[in-house]
N, C-alpha and C positions, 0 to 999 in steps of 0.2 A: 504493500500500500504506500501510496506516494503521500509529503503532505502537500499542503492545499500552496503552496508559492511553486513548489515541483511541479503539482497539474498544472499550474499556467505556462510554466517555461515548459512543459511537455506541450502545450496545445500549440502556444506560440512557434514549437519547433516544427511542430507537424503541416501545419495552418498560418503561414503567417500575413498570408494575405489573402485569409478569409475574414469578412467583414464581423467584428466580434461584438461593436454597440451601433446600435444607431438610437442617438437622441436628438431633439430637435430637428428631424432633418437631416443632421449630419452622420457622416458616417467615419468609421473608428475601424482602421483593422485592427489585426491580432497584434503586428510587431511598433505599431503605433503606440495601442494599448499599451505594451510589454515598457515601453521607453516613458512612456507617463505615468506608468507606476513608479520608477526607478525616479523621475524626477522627484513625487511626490515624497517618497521614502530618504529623497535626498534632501527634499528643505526639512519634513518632521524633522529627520537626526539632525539637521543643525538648529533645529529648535529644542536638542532634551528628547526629546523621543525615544525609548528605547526599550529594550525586551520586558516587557510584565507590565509596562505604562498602558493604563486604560485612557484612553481617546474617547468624548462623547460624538461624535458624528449627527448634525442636528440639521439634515439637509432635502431636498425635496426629490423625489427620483429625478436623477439626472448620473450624465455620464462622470462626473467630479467623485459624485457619491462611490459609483464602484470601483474608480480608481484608487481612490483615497480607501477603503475598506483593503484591496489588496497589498498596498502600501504599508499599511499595518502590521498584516501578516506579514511582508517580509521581515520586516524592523521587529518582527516576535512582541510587539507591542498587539494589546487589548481592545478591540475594536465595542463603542459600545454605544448603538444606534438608536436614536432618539426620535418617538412619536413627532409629527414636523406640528402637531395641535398642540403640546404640554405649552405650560406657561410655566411662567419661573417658581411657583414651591415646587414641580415635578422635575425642574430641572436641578433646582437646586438641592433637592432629596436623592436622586440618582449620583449626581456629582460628591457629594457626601459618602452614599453608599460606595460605591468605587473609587474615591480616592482621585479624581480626574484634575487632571495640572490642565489640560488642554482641551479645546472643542474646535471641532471646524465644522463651519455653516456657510449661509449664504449670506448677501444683501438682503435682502426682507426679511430676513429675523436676526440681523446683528442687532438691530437696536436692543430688542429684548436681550439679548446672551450679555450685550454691554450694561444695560440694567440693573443686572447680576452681579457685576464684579464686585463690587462693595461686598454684599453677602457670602460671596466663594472666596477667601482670601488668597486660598491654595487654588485658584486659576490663573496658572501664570501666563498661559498662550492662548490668544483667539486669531483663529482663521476661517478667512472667510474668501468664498468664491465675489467675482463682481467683480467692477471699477469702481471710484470714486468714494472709496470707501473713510470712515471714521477715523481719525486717531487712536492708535492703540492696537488696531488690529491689522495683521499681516497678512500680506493680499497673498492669496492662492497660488495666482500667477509668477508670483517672484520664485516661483520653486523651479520652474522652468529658465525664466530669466537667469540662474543662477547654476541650473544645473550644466555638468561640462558633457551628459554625456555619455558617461562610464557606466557599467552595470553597477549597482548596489546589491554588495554580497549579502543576500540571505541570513538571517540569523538561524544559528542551528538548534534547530527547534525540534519538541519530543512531539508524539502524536496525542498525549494525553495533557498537553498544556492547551489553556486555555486559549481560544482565538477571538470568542465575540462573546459577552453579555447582552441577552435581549432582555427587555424587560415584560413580565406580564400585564396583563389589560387590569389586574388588581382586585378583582370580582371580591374578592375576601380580606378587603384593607390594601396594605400599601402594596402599589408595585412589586413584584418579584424578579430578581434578578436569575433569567436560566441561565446558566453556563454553557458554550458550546466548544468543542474539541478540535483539534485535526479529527482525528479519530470520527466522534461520533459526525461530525460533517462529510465526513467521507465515506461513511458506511452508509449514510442515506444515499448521496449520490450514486453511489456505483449502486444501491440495492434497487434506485428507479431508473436508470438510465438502461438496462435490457426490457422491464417493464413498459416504458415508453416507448422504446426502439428511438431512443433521442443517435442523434447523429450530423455530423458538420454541415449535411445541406439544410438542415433544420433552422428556420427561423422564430424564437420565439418570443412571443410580444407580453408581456410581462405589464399591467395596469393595476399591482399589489403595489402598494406603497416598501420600499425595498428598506425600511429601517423593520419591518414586523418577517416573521423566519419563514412565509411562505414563499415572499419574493425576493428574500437574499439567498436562502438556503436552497428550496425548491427549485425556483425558477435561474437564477442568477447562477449559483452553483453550474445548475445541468446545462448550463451553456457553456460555460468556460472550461467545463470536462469534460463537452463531445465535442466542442469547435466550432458547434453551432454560433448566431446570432443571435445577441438580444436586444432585439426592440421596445426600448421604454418610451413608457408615458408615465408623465407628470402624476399623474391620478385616474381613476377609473371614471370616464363619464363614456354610454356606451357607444356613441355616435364615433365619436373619436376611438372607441377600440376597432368597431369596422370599419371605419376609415384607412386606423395602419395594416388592417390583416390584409383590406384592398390594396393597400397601393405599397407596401413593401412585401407580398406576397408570406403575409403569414403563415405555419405550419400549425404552431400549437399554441394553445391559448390556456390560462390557469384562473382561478375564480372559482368565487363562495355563490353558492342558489342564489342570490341578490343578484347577482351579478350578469348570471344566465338569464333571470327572468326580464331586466331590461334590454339587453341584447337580444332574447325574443321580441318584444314591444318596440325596440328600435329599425330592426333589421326592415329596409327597401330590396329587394332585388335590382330595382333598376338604377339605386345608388352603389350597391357595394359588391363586388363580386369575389365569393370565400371561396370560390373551387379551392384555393392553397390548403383549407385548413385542413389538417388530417386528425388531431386529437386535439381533447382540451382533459384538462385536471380538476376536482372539484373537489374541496374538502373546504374548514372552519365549521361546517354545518352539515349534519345531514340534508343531503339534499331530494325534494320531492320528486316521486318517479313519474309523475307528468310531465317535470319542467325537463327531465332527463329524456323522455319518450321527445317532445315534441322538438330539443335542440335536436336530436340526432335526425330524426325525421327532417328536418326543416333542412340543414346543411351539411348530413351524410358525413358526419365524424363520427370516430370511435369516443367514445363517452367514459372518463373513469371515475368512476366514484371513489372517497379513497377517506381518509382517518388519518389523526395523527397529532400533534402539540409540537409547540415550542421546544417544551423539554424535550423531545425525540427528537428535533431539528425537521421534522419533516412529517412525511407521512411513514407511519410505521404498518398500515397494511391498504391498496387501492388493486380494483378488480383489475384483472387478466387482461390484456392488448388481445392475444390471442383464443382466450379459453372460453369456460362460462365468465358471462358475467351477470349476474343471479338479481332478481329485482330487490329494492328495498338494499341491498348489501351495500358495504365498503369494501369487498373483497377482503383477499386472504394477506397475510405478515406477507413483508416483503422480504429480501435473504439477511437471516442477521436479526429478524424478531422473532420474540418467544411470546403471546398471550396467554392467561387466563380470566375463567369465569369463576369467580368465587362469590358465595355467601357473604353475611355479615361478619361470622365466624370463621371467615378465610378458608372456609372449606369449597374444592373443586365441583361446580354443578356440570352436569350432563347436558350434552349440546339440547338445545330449543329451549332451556331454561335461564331465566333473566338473573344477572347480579352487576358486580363491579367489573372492572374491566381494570386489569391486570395486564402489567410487559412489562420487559428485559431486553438487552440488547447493546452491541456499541454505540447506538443510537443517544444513547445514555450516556450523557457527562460523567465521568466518575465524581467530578466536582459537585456535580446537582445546583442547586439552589447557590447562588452567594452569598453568605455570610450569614445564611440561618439553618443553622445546625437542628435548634428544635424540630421546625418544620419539615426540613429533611428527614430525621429522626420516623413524621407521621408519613411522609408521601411515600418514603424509600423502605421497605421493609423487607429481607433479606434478598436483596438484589431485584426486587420486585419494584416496579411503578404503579401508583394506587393512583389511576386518573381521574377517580369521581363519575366516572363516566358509566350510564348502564346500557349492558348489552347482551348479545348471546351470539354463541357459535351451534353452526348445524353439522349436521356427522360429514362434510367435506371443509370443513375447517375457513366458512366462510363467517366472517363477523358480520353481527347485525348490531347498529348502534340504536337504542332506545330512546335516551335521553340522560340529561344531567341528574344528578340525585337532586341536586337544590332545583332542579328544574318539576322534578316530580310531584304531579297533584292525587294527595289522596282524597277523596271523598265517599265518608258513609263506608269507612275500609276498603274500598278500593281502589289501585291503582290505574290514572288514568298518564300514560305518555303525551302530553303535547305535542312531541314530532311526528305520532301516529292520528291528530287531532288536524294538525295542520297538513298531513299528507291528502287526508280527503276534503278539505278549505282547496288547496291546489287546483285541485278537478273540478272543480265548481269554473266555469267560461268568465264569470264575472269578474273574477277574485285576481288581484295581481300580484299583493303579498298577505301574510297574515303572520301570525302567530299567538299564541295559547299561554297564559298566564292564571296562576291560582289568585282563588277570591276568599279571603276570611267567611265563614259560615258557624253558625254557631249551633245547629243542629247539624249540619254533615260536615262539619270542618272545613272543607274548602270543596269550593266548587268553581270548575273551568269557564273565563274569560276569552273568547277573542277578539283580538287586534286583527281588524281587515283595513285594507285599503284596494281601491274595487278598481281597475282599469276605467281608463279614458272611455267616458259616454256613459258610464254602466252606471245604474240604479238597484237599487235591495234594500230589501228591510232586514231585520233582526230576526224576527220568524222567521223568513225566508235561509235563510242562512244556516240558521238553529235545524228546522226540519231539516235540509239539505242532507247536513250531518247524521241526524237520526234516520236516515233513508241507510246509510251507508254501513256504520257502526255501529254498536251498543248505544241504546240511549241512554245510560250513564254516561258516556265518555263524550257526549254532545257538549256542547260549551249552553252555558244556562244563560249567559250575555253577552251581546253582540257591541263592541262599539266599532263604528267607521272613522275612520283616521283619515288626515290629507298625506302623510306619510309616516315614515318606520324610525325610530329612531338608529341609525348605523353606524357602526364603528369602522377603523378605516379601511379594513376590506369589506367593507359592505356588507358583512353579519348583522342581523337584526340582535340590538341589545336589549334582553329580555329584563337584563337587570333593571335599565332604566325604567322601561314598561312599570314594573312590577315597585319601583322606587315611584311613579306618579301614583301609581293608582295607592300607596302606604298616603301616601300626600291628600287624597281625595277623599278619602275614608276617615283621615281625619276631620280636615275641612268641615265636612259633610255628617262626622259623629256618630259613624255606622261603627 
C-alpha cells in the first residue's frame, strides 16, 4: 500500500497530462497539479509548517482547496477542513481543539478569520487565496512567486499517522473531531475504486462541498488514484451540476437523495445532454427507491446505493456495479469491512432481524475521535464501531439501513422507522421531499409527524397524505400530522436535518403549551 503523496506522484507519473481538476472553467493537468502542490508545501514550510502541525483549511471548493490539502500531506502536517458556514465560536473551538498556528482561506471570509485573531492568540499565520488583500495576511500567490521550482521532498510518513481531522455535524453537542489515516484513506479508496470501475478516462464532477469526507475522501481521493478528472463546483445547485456533466462530459456523479431528487425536477433534455454519465454514488441518507427507480430510468446509469461515516472515511458497504443490487439495500462491506447486527446486549441477531449496526476495519483510524478518550471508550468497543445506526442483514450479507436510534418513533410500543414512513411519502407524484419526525403524546408516547414539501403546481391536504400512507403501510406507522413546508431544512450536502425539524417543533410545543 502506497501513502497518499506516493499515489499522487504514482498518478502524476503514469498520467501527466491527463487533465486532473477542472475549476472555474479552467483546467489543471496532473504534472501542473504535481508542481502547485510543491509550491504550496514550499511557502507553508517557510511559514513553520511542518510534520504533526494541524492547518485549518476554511475554503470554498475550489482548485487552491485541493492543492493546498495535498500540500499538507507532503509537509506530514494535519490537514483540518472547515465547514465554509461556521462562524467564529466554531472556528474558534476547533482551533483550540487542534492546536492550529495557521488557516488558509479565501477573500470573502478573511475578514471573519481576521476577527479572530484577538481571540486565537496561538494563530500565528493566515493565508489566504485572492488579490488585494488585508494587512497581516499572506497572499497564497506569493508561494509561487517565490517558489524556484524544485520538488519538495516528502516527509517520511507512517500509514497510521494522522492526515486530516474532519469535524462532525455535532448532533450530540460539540463538534467531533474524526481522525483520518494514510491507512484508513486508502483502504477506502482502493476498497471503491474496482466497485466503481473508476479509471483515468473517468470524469468526475464532484458538487459535495470538499471540506465534509464525502467529497474529499470519496470523491477527490478516487480521482487522484485512478487519474481520473475532477470536476468541481463551488456548491450543489442542480442546474449547474447538469450543466458541467453536459458540457465537460461527465462520467460519474456523487450525492445524498436531496440531491437526486432536484436533478430529477431540474433535468431539460433539450438543455442538457448526460449520454457521458455512466454511474452516480448515493449515500449520507438512505435513499428512496423511487427517487432511485426513476434516476436510473430517466438517464440509464448504474445507481449505487451505499452507507458509511466520516469515521470510516467513506462508505464502508455500497451495492454491486456488476451483481445484484437488491431494492431498499446499501449493498454489501466493501474489501477490508467487517459488520454486525447486535442487540442491546451486544449479542449477534440472525439476518432479517433489526438492531445496531456494528464495523471494523482499516477504514478505522486507530486514532478515532480527537482528544476524547471517554467517548471513544463508548463508540469503540473491542475493535468494534457502535454507529447508532439500525439495521439488518439478509442470509447474502446484504445490509439494510432502518434508521437512526434517536431517529426512532415509538408509539403505543411500537416501533415505527421514519425512513420506511418516508419511502412511501416518495411514491406519492405530489410529494418532492418529506420527512418523518416524532411528536410528544401523552397517551401513546409519540406519535409520527410529517414534513412535506409538494413539487411545483401541486396541491394536498393532510388527509390526503395521511390516507395515502394508510393505503400502503400499517396504519400505525401513518404519520397522525401533516405539515407543508416551503422547504427542508439542509445541511451542506443537502441531507435533510431532522434535528433541526425536531428542535422547531420542541420550540412550538412550547410556545403553544402542548
Amino acid at each position: 500500500m502506497q501513502l497518499l503523496g506516493e499515489m499522487l506522484e504514482s498518478t502524476v507519473k503514469s498520467f501527466p497530462r491527463n487533465i486532473a481538476v477542472i475549476s472555474e472553467g479552467k483546467e489543471t493537468d496532473y504534472r501542473t497539479f504535481s508542481q502547485m502542490v510543491d509550491s504550496a508545501a514550499y511557502g507553508l514550510q517557510k511559514l513553520g509548517v511542518g510534520p504533526g502541525h494541524p492547518v485549518m483549511l476554511y475554503m470554498s471548493n475550489c482548485l487552491e482547496f485541493a492543492v493546498c490539502h495535498f500540500a499538507l500531506i507532503k509537509l506530514g502536517a494535519v490537514s483540518v477542513p472547515l465547514n465554509i458556514m461556521y462562524k467564529a465560536r466554531e472556528i474558534s473551538y476547533i482551533a483550540g481543539d487542534t492546536g492550529s498556528t495557521c488557516i488558509i482561506t479565501e477573500k470573502k471570509l478573511v475578514d471573519l478569520v481576521l476577527a479572530l485573531k484577538n481571540e486565537l492568540p496561538g494563530l500565528k499565520n493566515i493565508v489566504s487565496s485572492g488579490e488585494e488583500l488585508p494587512p497581516g495576511v499572506f497572499p497564497f500567490g506569493q508561494f509561487t512567486a517565490h517558489y524556484r521550482g524544485e520538488k519538495v521532498p516528502a516527509v517520511d510518513a507512517g500509514y497510521d499517522d494522522v492526515v486530516s481531522i474532519i469535524y462532525t455535524s455535532g448532533t450530540t453537542g460539540r463538534p467531533k473531531g474524526a481522525t483520518q489515516t494514510h491507512r484508513s484513506i486508502l483502504t477506502n479508496v482502493w476498497g471503491l475504486r474496482p466497485v466503481n470501475k473508476f479509471g483515468p478516462q473517468d470524469r468526475l464532477v464532484c458538487a459535495l462541498p470538499l471540506y465534509n469526507n464525502f467529497g474529499l475522501n470519496v470523491v477527490m481521493m478516487s480521482a487522484f488514484n485512478s487519474g481520473a478528472c475532477l470536476v468541481i463546483l463551488e456548491r450543489f445547485d442542480a442546474e449547474k451540476v447538469l450543466e458541467a456533466v453536459h458540457l465537460y462530459r461527465g462520467t460519474c456523479f456523487f450525492g445524498t437523495p436531496t440531491m437526486y431528487v432536484y436533478l430529477l425536477e431540474k433535468y431539460d433534455p433539450e438543455k442538457y445532454d448526460l449520454s457521458s454519465l455512466r454511474l452516480v454514488n448515493c449515500g449520507g441518507a438512505p435513499c428512496p427507491d423511487e427517487v432511485i427507480r426513476e434516476f436510473q430510468k430517466k438517464f440509464g446509469v448504474v445507481f449505487l446505493n451505499g452507507y458509511g461515516q466520516t469515521e470510516a472515511c467513506g462508505f464502508t458497504t455500497l451495492n454491486p456495479h456488476d451483481g445484484v443490487r437488491k431494492k431498499s439495500s446499501v449493498g454489501v462491506p466493501i474489501a477490508g469491512v467487517w459488520i454486525r447486527i447486535v442487540d442491546d446486549d451486544g449479542n449477534d441477531l440472525p439476518p432479517g432481524q433489526v438492531g445496531e449496526i456494528l464495523e471494523k476495519g482499516d477504514v478505522f483510524s486507530v486514532h478515532r475521535y480527537w482528544r476524547l478518550e471517554d467517548i471513544n471508550r463508548q463508540v469503540y468497543k473491542d475493535g468494534w464501531f457502535h454507529s447508532g445506526d439500525l439495521g439488518f442483514m439478509d442470509e447474502d450479507g446484504y445490509l439494510y439501513v432502518v434508521d437512526r436510534k434517536q431517529d426512532l418513533i415509538i408509539t403505543g410500543g411500537q416501533n415505527i422507522y421514519p425512513v420506511e414512513v418516508e419511502e412511501v411519502l416518495y411514491t406519492n407524484p405530489k410529494v418532492s421531499l418529506a420527512a418523518v419526525v416524532g411528536v410528544p403524546d401523552k397517551k401513546k408516547g409519540e406519535l409520527a409527524r410529517a414534513y412535506v414539501v409538494l413539487k411545483e403546481g401541486e396541491k394536498a391536504t393532510e388527509e390526503e397524505i395521511i390516507n395515502y400512507v394508510r393505503e400502503r403501510i400499517a396504519k400505525y406507522k401513518a404519520p397522525r400530522s401533516v405539515v407543508f413546508v416551503e422547504s427542508m431544512p439542509l445541511g451542506p450536502t443537502g441531507k435533510i436535518l431532522k434535528r433541526v425539524l425536531r428542535d422547531q417543533l420542541r420550540k412550538d410545543l412550547q410556545e403553544t403549551g402542548e
